[in-house]
C-alpha positions in Angstrom: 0.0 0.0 0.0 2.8 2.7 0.8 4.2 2.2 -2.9 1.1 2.8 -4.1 0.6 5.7 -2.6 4.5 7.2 -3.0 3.6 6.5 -6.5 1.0 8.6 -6.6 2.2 11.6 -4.6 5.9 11.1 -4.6 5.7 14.3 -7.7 4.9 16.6 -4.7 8.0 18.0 -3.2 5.5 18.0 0.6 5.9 14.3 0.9 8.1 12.8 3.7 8.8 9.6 4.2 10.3 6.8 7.1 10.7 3.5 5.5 11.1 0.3 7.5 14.7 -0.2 6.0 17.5 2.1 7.6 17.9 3.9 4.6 20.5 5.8 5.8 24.0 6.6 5.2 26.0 4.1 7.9 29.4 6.0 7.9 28.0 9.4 7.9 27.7 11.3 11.6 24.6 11.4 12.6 24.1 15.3 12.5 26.2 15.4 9.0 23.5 12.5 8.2 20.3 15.6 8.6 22.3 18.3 7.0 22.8 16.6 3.8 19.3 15.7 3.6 18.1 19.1 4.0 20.7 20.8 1.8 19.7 18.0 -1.0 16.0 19.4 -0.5 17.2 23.3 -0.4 16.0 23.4 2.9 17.9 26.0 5.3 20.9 24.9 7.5 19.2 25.8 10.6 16.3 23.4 9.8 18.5 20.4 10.9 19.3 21.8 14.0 15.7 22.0 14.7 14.4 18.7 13.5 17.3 16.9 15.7 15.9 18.8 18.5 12.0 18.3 17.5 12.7 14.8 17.8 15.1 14.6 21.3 18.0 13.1 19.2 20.4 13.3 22.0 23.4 15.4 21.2 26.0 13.7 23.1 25.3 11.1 20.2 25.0 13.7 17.2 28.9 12.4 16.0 28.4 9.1 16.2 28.2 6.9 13.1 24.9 6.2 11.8 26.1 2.2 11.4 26.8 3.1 15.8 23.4 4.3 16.0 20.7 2.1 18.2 17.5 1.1 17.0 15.3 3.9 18.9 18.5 6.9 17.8 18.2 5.4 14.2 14.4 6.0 13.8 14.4 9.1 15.6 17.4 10.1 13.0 15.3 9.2 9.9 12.2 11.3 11.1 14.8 14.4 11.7 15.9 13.6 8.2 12.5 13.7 6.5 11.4 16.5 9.5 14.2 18.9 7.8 11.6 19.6 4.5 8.5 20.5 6.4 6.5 17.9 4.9 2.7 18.6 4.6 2.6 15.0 4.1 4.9 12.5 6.1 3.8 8.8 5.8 5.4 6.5 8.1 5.7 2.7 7.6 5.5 0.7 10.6 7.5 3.3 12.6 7.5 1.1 15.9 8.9 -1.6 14.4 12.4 -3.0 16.4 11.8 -1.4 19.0 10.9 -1.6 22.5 7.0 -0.9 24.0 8.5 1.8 25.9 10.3 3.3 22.8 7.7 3.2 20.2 5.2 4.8 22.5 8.1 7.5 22.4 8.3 7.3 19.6 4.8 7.5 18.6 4.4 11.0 21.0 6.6 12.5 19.0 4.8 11.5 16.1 1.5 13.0 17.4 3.4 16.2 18.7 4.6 17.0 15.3 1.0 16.2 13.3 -0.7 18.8 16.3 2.0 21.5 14.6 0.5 21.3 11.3 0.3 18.7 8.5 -0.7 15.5 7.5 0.4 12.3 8.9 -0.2 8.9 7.5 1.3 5.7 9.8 0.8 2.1 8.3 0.8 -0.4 11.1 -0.6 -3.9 11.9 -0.3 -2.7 15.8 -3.6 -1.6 17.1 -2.2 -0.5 20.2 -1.0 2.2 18.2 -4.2 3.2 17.4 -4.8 5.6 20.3 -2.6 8.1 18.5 -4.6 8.4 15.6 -7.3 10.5 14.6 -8.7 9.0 11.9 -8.0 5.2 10.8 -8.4 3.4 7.9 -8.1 -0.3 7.3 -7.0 -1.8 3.7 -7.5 -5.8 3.0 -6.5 -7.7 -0.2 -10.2 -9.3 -1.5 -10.1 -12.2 -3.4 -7.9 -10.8 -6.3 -5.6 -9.8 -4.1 -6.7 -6.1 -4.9 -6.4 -4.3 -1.9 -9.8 -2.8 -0.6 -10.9 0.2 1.8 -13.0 -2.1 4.4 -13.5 1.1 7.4 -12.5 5.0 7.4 -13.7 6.4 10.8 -12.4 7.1 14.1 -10.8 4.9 16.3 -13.7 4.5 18.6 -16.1 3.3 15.8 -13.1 0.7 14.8 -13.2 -0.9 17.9 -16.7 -1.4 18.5 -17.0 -3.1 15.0 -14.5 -5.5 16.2 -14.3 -5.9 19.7 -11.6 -9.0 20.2 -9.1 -7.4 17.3 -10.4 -9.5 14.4 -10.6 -7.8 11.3 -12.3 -10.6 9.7 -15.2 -9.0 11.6 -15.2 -5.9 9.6 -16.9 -8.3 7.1 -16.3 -9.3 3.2 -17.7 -5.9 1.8 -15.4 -2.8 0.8 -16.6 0.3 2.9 -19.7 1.9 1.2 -19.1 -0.9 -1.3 -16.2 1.0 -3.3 -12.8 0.4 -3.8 -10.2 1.4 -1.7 -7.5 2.1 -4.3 -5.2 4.8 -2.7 -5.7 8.7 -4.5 -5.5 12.1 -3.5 -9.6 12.1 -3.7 -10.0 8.9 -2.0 -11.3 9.2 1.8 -8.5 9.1 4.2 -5.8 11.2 1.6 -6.9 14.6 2.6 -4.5 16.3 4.7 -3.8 19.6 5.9 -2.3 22.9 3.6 0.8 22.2 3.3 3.3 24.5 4.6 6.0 26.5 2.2 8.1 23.8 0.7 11.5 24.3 0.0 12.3 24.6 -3.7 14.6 21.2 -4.6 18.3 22.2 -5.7 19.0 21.9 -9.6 21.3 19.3 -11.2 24.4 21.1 -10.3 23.1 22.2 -6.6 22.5 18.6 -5.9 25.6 17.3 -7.7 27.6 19.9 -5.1 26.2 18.6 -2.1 26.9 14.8 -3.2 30.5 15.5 -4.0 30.7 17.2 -0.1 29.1 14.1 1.2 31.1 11.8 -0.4 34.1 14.1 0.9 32.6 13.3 4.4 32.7 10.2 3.7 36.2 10.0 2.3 37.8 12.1 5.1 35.7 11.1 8.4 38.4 11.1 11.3 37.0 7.3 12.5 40.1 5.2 11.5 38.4 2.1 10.9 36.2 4.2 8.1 38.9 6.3 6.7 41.4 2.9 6.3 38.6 1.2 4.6 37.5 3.8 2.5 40.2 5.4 0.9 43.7 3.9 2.7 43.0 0.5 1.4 41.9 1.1 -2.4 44.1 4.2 -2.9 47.5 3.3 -0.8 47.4 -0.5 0.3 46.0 -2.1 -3.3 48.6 -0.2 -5.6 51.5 -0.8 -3.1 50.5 -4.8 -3.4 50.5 -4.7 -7.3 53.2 -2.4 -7.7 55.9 -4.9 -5.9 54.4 -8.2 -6.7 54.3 -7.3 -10.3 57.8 -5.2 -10.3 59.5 -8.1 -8.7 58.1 -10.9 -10.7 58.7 -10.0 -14.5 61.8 -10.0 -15.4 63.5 -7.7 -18.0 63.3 -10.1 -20.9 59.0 -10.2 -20.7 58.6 -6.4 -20.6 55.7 -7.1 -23.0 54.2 -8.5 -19.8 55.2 -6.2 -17.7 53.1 -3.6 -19.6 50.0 -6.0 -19.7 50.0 -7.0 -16.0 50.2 -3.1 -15.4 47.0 -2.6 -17.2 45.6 -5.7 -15.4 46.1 -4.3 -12.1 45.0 -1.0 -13.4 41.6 -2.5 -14.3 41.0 -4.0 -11.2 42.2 -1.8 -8.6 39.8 0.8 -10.6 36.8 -1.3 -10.9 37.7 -2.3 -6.9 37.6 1.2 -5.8 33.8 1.7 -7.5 32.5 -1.6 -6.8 30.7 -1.1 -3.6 29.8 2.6 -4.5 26.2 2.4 -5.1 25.6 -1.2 -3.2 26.3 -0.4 0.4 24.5 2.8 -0.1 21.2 1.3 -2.0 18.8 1.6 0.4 19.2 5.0 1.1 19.6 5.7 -2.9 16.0 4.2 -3.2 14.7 6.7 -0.5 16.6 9.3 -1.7 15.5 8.9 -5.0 11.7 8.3 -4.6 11.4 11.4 -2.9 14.3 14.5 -4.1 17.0 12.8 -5.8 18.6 13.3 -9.2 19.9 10.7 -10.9 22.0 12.3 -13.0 23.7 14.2 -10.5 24.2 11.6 -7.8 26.2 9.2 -10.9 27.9 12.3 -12.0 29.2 12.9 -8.5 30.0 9.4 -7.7 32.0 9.4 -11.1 33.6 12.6 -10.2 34.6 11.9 -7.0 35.7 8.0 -8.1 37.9 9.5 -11.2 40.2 11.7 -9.0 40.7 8.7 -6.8 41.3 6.6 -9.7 44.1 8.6 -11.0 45.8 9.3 -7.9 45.8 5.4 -7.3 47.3 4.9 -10.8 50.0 7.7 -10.0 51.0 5.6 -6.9 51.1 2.7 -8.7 53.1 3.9 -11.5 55.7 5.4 -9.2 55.7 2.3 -6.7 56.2 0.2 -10.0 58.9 2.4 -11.4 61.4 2.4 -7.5 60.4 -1.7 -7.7 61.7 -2.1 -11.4 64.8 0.7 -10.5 65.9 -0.8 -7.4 66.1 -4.5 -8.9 67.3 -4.0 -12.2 70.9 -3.2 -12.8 70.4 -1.5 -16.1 67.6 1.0 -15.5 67.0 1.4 -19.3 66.4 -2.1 -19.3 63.6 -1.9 -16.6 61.0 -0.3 -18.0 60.1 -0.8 -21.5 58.2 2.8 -21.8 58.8 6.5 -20.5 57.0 6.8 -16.5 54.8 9.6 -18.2 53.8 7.9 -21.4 52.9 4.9 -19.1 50.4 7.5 -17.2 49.0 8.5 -20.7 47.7 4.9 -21.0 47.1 3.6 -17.5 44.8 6.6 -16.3 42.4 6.2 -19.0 42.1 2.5 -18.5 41.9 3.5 -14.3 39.0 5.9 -14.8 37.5 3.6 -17.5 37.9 0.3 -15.4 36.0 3.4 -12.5 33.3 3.4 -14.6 33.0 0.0 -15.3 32.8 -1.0 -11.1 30.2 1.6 -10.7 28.2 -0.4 -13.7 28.5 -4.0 -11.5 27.8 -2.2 -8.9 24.5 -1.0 -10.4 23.7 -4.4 -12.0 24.2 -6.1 -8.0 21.7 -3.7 -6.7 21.9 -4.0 -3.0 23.4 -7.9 -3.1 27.6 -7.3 -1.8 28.2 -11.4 -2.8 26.7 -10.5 -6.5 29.2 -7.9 -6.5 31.8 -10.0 -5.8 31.2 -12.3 -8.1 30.5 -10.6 -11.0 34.8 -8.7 -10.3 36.5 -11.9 -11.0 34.4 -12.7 -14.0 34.8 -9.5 -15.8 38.5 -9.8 -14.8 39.2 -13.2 -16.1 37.5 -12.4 -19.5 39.9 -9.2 -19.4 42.9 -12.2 -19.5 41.4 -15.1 -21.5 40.2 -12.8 -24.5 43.7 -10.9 -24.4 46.6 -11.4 -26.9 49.0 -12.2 -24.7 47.3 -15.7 -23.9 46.3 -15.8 -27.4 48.9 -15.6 -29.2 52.9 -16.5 -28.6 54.4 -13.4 -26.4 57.2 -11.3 -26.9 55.6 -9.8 -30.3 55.6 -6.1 -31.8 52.4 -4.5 -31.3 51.8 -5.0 -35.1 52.5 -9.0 -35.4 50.6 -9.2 -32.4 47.5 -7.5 -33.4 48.2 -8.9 -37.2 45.6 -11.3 -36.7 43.5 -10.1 -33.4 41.0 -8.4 -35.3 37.3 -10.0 -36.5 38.1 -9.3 -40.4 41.1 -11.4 -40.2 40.8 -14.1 -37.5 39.4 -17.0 -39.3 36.2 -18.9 -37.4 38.6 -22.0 -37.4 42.7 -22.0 -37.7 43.9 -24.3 -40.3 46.8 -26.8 -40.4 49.0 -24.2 -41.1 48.1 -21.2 -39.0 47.2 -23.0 -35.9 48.5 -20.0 -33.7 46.0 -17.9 -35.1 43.3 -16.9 -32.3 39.5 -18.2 -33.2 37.0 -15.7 -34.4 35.1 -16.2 -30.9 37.8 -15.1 -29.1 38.8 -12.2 -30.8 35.1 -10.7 -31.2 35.1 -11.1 -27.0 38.4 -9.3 -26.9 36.5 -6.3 -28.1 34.5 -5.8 -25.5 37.7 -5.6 -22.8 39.4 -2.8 -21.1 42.6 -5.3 -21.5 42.9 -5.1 -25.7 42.5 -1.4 -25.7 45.0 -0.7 -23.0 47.8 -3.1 -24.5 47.4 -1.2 -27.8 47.7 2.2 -26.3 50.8 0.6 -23.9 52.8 -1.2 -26.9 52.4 1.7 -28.9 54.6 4.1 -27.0 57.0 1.0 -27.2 60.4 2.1 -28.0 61.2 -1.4 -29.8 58.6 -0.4 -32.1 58.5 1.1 -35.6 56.3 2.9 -38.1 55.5 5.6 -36.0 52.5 6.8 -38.5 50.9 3.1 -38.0 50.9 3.5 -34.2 49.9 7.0 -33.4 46.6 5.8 -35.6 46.5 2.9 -32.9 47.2 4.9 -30.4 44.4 7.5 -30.6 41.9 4.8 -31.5 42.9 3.4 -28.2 43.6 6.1 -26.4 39.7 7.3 -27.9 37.7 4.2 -26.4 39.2 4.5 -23.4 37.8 8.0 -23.0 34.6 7.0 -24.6 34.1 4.0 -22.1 35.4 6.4 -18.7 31.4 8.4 -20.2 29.6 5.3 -21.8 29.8 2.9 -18.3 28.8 5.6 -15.7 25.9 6.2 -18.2 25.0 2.6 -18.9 25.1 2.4 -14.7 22.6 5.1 -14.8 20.0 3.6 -17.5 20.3 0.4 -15.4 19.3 2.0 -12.1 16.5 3.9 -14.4 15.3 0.3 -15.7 15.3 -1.1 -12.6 13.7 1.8 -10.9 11.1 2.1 -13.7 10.1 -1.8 -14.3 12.0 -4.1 -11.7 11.1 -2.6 -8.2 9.1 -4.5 -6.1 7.9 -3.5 -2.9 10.0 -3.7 0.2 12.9 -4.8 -1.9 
């Protein structure tokens, strides 16, 4: 019933709303938590101050982690949230659920409190304890199509006479005044109060600010455990790992190798560092976005914010990878089979590619972490199996190489005489890999190659769907979360 109704007046920027779910931001500070929900609405920065205090959130635990919060501080947190707006209309589902009798009578004071202000406020619950609180009740039941009906809409007296021992079976098999009880602004029960001043919602860039500062707060909170996990580990730890393991393990006769393990680890640290961008925040996406978000500006921002760390992890990487090679080969010309700066030229392009291409499985997994995880390896084996260094024999020029890597030449079966040619299957697949572009762009700032006029062609081809994939994943990510918001949402999931 509550999606039916969002869906219905979720258009009007008066509508508050406290889901079941958290739906809230769990390494965000509490108070941080209120002010970015009413600066994402336009509301005034004052406002949060108030709502925390319309609600008694206590202050000594304003700092604290939402993820810290208990379950009684956590619902009083997402009613500050949605108090911030001023909502003519805030509907509450099952706000006393988790917690304690004495807490959701709490609770539900400060729920009547707040509707005696001004306003409209419409409470789902299967608790008819709650009842008391309410000045008007109506009671919805699925009939024998599973169509939900309007079986009473009166006070809570006149409820309770018509079934004295809590049965609502005793309301009887007709719809009240024998209509349907389909949810609508004119339907009894929907009309509510005038609606106070609404703030006017920020524009695509206002909103697009105010998600780069959160994710900033997010970034930069001074909890160690948060800051190591969210920007130590992907940006320091993860290039430091594949800068010496791979530095130390290729020696200087496979610097073909070297090069493609480079864009490897590239690939994955970047699609690592977006993977969990949108999954461990989906819940309060969905709010978010049923009520005030923009689409378009919350991927932008994610993208934004994901690129810069994206490039300075491939900086790191490049460096750490240049001291490994430098301080174990004897020959430093020898170590490296490209300039340090022409290697950036090709690795950051396939970092803030392989960016965009986490925040796409991370769209695709919705709010399932395990689908997330699986889906990584996948898309990082194909980017080895359908590469031409397992393809074909190594140690090639970039043109003998990519002689035969490409769908007009690959035959669908080698011959007797050809045998090392790759199949056409596996060559149409390597197409669709970070891995092929990234080795062309690599082995074409080789300095053990020639033709200089046939490269630079390969090189901004390369070079070109790089930069068009770092735009095209982030905006495939954002028609997925469209399509699922649009045709795949189900209620309570």
């Amino acid at each position: 019933m509550i999606f039916v109704l969002l869906d219905v007046v979720s258009r009007h920027p008066w509508l508050g709303y406290v889901a079941q779910n958290a739906a809230l931001h769990a390494d965000l500070p509490a108070e941080k938590m209120v002010a970015f929900a009413a600066a994402l609405r336009g509301t005034a920065e004052g406002s949060r101050m108030q709502a925390l205090k319309e609600v008694d959130f206590p202050e000594a635990r304003r700092s604290a982690l939402c993820r810290e919060l208990s379950g009684g501080e956590s619902k009083r947190l997402r009613l500050a949230a949605e108090l911030v707006a001023a909502p003519g209309l805030l509907v509450l589902d099952e706000p006393g659920s988790g917690l304690d009798e004495g807490r959701e009578e709490g609770m539900m004071r400060l729920v009547q409190q707040r509707a005696r202000r001004g306003g409209t406020i419409l409470m789902v619950t299967h608790n008819l304890q709650l009842l008391k609180y309410c000045d008007r009740v109506l009671v919805v039941k699925k009939d024998e199509n599973l169509v939900g009906q309007l079986f009473f809409d009166g006070p809570q007296q006149e409820l309770l006479q018509r079934m004295p021992s809590g049965n609502f079976d005793e309301l009887g098999q007709q719809p009240a005044d024998g209509k349907s009880g389909h949810l609508s602004e004119s339907s009894p029960g929907m009309h509510h109060s005038p609606a106070p001043q609404s703030p006017t919602r920020p524009g695509f860039f206002g909103q697009l600010f105010q998600i780069i500062n959160r994710e900033r707060a997010l970034l930069f909170h001074p909890n160690k455990q948060t800051l190591f996990r969210r920007l130590l580990l992907p940006v320091v730890v993860l290039p430091a790992f594949f800068a010496g393991a791979i530095g130390a393990s290729v020696s200087r006769l496979e610097l073909e190798m070297l090069g493609f393990l480079s864009i490897l680890a590239c690939i994955w640290m970047g699609a690592s560092l977006s993977l969990m961008a949108i999954v461990d925040e989906r819940e309060a996406y969905d709010h978010e976005r049923l009520l005030f978000l923009r689409m378009g500006s919350y991927v932008t921002a994610k993208m934004t914010v994901l690129s810069i760390l994206a490039i300075v992890q491939c900086l790191l990487f490049s460096a750490l990878l240049l001291f490994v090679r430098w301080t174990l080969s004897s020959d430093r010309e020898d170590a490296m089979f490209y300039h340090p700066f022409i290697a950036l030229a090709c690795l950051v392009p396939v970092s803030l590619a392989a960016a965009g291409l986490g925040l796409l499985i991370s769209a695709l997994s919705r709010r399932s972490r395990p689908a997330a995880n699986f889906i990584l390896p996948l898309v990082m084996m194909a980017q080895i199996v359908f590469s031409v260094q397992i393809a074909v024999p190594g140690n090639l020029s970039l043109k003998e190489a990519y002689r035969d890597f490409q769908l007009l030449r690959s035959p669908l079966v080698a011959d007797s005489e050809q045998v090392s040619r790759p199949s056409f299957t596996v060559v149409a697949a390597s197409y669709f890999t970070l891995s092929r572009y990234g080795d062309i762009a690599l082995r074409s700032f080789s300095y053990h190659e020639k033709n200089p006029v046939d490269h630079q062609n390969r090189q901004r081809t390369a070079l070109g769907v790089l930069g068009a994939l770092s735009v095209v994943l982030p905006t495939l990510a954002a028609g997925l979360l469209w399509l699922q918001e649009r045709y795949w949402t189900q209620p309570g999931h």
